[in-house]
C-alpha positions in Angstrom: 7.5 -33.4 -6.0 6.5 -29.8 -5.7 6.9 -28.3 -2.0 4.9 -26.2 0.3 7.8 -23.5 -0.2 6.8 -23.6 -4.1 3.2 -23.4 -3.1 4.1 -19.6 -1.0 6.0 -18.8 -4.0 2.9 -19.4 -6.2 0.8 -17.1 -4.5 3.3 -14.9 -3.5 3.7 -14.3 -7.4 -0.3 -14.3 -8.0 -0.9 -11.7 -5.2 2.3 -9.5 -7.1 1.0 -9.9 -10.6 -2.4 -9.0 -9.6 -1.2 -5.7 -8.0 1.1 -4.9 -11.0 -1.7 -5.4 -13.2 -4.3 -3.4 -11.2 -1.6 -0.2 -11.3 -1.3 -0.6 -14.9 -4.9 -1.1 -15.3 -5.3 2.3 -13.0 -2.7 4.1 -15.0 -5.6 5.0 -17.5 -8.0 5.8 -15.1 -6.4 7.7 -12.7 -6.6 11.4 -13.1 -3.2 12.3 -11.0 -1.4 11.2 -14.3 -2.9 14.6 -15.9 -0.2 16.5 -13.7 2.5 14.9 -15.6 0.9 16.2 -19.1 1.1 19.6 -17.6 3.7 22.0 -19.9 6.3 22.2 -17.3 6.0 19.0 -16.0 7.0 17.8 -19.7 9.7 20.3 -20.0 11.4 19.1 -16.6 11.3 15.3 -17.4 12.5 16.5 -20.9 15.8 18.3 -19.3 16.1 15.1 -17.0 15.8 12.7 -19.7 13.5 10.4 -18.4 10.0 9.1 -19.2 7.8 9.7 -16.5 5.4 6.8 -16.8 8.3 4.1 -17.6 9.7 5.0 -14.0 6.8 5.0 -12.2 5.9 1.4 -13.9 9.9 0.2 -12.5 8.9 1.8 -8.9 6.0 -0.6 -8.9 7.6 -3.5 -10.9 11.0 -3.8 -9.6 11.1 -7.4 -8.4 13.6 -6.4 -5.7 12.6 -3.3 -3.7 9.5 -2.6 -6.4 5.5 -1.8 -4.6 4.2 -4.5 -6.1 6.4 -6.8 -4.0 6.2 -5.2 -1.4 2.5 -5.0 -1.2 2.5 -9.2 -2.4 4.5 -9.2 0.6 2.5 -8.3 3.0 -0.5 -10.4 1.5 1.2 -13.5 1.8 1.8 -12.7 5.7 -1.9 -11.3 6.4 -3.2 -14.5 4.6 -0.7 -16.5 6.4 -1.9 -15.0 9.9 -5.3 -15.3 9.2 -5.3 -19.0 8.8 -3.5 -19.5 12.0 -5.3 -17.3 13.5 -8.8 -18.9 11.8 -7.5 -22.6 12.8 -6.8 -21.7 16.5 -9.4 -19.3 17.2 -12.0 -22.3 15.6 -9.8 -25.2 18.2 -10.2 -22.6 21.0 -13.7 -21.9 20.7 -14.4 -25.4 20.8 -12.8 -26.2 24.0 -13.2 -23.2 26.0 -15.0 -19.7 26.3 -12.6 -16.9 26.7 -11.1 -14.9 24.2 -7.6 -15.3 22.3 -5.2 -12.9 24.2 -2.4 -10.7 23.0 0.0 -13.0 23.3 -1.5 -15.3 20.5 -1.8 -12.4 18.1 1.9 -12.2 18.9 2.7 -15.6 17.9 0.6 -15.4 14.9 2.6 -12.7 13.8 5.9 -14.1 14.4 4.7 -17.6 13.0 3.5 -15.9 9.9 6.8 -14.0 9.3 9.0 -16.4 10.6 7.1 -18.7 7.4 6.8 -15.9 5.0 11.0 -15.3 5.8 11.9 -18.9 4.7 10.2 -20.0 2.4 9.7 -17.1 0.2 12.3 -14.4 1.5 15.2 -15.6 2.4 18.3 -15.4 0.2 15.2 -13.8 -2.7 14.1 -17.3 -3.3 10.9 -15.7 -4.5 13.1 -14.6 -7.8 13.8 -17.8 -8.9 10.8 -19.2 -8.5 9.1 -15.8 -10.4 11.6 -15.9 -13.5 10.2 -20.0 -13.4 6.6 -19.0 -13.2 6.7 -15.8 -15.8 7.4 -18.4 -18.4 4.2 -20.2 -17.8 1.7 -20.2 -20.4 -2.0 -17.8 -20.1 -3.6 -21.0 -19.2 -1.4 -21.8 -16.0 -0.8 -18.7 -14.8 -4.9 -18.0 -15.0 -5.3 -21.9 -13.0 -3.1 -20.8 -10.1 -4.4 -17.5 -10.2 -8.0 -19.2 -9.5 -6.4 -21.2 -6.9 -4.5 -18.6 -5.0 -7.7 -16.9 -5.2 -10.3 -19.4 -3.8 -7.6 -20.1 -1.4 -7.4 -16.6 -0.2 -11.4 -16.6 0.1 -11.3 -19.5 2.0 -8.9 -18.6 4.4 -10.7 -15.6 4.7 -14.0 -17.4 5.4 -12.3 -19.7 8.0 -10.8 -16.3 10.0 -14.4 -15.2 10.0 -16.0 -18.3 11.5 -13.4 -18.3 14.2 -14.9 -15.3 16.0 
């Protein structure tokens, strides 16, 4: 029986993949990369013995402290405090007329990290589950990535009607 915590890790994954591939997509696009063409930029990383693009690619990549991560990271909690946010703001509209207060944004928060922290985070569980899901084939990772994404719009959606 698959768990809520491998649900997290699925779009925890989806939201990573998505921005590794959108930096890799940009990497022929984006004109900042013409700085390291530049003579002496190639003569420097030539002395220093390192390729340029491949260690920019690790800095996003990097499963541990990599961007991509971190950025999937913070997805997962914005989508996570958005639906609380969405399900209580609807439930308070509907039984009175004032506004949410700080405090609730507050809980939200700490809800949202307190969920994001164990089921994804904690003791890098997210690994695991991300060497389990890499070996997926085109078809399943492309499902889940339709699902993480209609859930994402939804949850979206459901923040927006709670105003």
């Amino acid at each position: 029986m698959k768990t809520i915590e491998f649900y997290f890790n699925i779009v925890h994954f989806c939201y990573y993949r998505t921005h590794y591939k959108l930096h890799l997509f940009t990497n022929k696009i984006n004109p900042f990369n013409l700085i390291h063409k530049l003579p002496f930029q190639k003569r420097r990383y030539e002395k220093l013995g390192i390729n340029i693009q491949k260690e920019i690619d690790t800095a996003f990549g990097d499963k541990k402290k990599g961007l991509s991560i971190t950025v999937a990271g913070g997805f997962l909690f914005v989508l996570l405090f958005f639906f609380f946010f969405g399900v209580f703001g609807l439930i308070y509209k509907l039984f009175t007329t004032e506004y949410l207060e700080t405090i609730h944004f507050i809980i939200f928060g700490a809800l949202s990290a307190l969920i994001c922290y164990t089921f994804v985070f904690k003791n890098d569980k997210y690994i695991k589950y991300f060497d389990k899901f890499e070996k997926w084939n085109r078809e399943e990772k492309r499902k889940y990535s339709w699902i993480t994404f209609i859930v994402s719009i939804a949850v979206f959606y459901l923040w927006l009607l709670s105003f």
